[in-house]
Legacy VTK file of the C-alpha trace (Angstrom):
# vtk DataFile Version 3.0
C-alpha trace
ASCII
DATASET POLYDATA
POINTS 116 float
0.000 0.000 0.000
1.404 3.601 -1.069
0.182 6.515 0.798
0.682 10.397 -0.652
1.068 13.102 1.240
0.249 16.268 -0.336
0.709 19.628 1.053
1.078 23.310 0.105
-2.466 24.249 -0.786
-3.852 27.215 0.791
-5.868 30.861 -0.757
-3.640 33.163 -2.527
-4.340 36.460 -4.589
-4.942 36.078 -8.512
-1.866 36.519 -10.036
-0.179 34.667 -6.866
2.197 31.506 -6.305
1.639 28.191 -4.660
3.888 25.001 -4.815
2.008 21.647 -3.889
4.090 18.651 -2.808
3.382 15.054 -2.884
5.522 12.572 -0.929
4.797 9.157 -2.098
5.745 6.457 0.744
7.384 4.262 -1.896
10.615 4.414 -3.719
10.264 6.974 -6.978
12.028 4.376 -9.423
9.249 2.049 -8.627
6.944 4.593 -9.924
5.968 4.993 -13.768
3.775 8.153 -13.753
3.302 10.970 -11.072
0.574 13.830 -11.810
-1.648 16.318 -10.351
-5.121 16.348 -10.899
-8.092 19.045 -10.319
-11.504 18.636 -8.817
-13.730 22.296 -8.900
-16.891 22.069 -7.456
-19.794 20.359 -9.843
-16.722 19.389 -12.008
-15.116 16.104 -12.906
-11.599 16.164 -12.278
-9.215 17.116 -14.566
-5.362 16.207 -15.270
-3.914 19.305 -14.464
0.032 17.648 -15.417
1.966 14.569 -15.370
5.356 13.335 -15.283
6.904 10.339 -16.058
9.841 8.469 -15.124
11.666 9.412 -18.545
11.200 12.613 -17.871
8.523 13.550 -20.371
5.817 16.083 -18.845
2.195 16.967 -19.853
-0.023 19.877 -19.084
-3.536 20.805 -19.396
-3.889 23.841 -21.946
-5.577 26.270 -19.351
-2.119 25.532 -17.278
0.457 25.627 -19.631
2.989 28.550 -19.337
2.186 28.653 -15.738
2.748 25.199 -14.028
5.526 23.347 -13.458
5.523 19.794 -12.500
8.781 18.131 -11.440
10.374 15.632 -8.899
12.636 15.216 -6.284
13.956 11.559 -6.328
16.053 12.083 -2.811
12.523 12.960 -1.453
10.384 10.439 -3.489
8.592 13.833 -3.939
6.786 15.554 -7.323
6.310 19.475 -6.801
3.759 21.692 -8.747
4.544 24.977 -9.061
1.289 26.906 -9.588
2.600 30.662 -10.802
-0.072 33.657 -12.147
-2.149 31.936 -10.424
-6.537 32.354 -11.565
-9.460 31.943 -9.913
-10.705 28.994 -12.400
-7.668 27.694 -10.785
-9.677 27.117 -7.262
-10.329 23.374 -6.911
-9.073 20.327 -4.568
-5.738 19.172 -5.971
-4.923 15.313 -6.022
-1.778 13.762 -6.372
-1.934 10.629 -8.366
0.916 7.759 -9.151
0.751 4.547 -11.299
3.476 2.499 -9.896
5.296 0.161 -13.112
3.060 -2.886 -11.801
0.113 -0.571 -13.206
-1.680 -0.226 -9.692
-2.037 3.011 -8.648
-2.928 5.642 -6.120
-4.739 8.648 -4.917
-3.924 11.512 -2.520
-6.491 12.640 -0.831
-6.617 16.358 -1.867
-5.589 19.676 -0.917
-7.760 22.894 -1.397
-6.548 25.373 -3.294
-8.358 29.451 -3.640
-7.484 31.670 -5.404
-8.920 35.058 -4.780
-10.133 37.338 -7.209
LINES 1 117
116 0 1 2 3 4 5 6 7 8 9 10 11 12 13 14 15 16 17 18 19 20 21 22 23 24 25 26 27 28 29 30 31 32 33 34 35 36 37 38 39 40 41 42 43 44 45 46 47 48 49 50 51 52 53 54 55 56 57 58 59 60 61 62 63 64 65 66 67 68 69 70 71 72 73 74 75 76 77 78 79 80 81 82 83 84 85 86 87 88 89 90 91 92 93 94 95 96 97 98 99 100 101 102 103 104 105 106 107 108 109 110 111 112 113 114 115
């Protein structure tokens, strides 16, 4: 069983900064794919980025330019950077990881505001 931590959420100003972290109690390498997803109220969630062990990222359109998704592998850690931050950006943010056996995992969410 892998449990993710996430933390760093919080209510910021449009045009703010936030950085969510996600530590994963499992060794990165054993990890194919980390993301970040989105959940807005009366919304499905939404892939917001991913990152996978080769190194190749993905972004929603309404993120890119503005988010950065990376890892620390010391840490077994994946960061998002959240910069210019919107208020269509307000949601619950959920770390997700499919470990290379395919199973994978859910955090279980921090809120993010953003103030208009």
């Amino acid at each position: 069983q892998v449990q993710l931590v996430e933390s760093g959420g919080g209510l910021v100003q449009a045009g703010g900064s936030l950085r969510l972290s996600c530590a994963a109690t499992t060794s990165i390498f054993s990890i194919n794919v980390m993301g970040w997803y989105r959940q807005a109220p009366g919304k499905q969630r939404e892939v917001v980025a991913t990152l996978t062990s080769g190194g190749n990222t993905n972004y929603a359109d309404s993120v890119k330019g503005r988010f950065t998704i990376s890892r620390d592998n010391a840490k077994n850690t994946v960061h998002l950077q959240m910069n210019s931050l919107k208020p269509e950006d307000t949601a619950v943010y959920y770390c997700n990881v499919i470990l290379t056996s395919g199973i994978y995992y859910w955090g279980r969410g921090t809120q993010v505001t953003v103030s208009s």
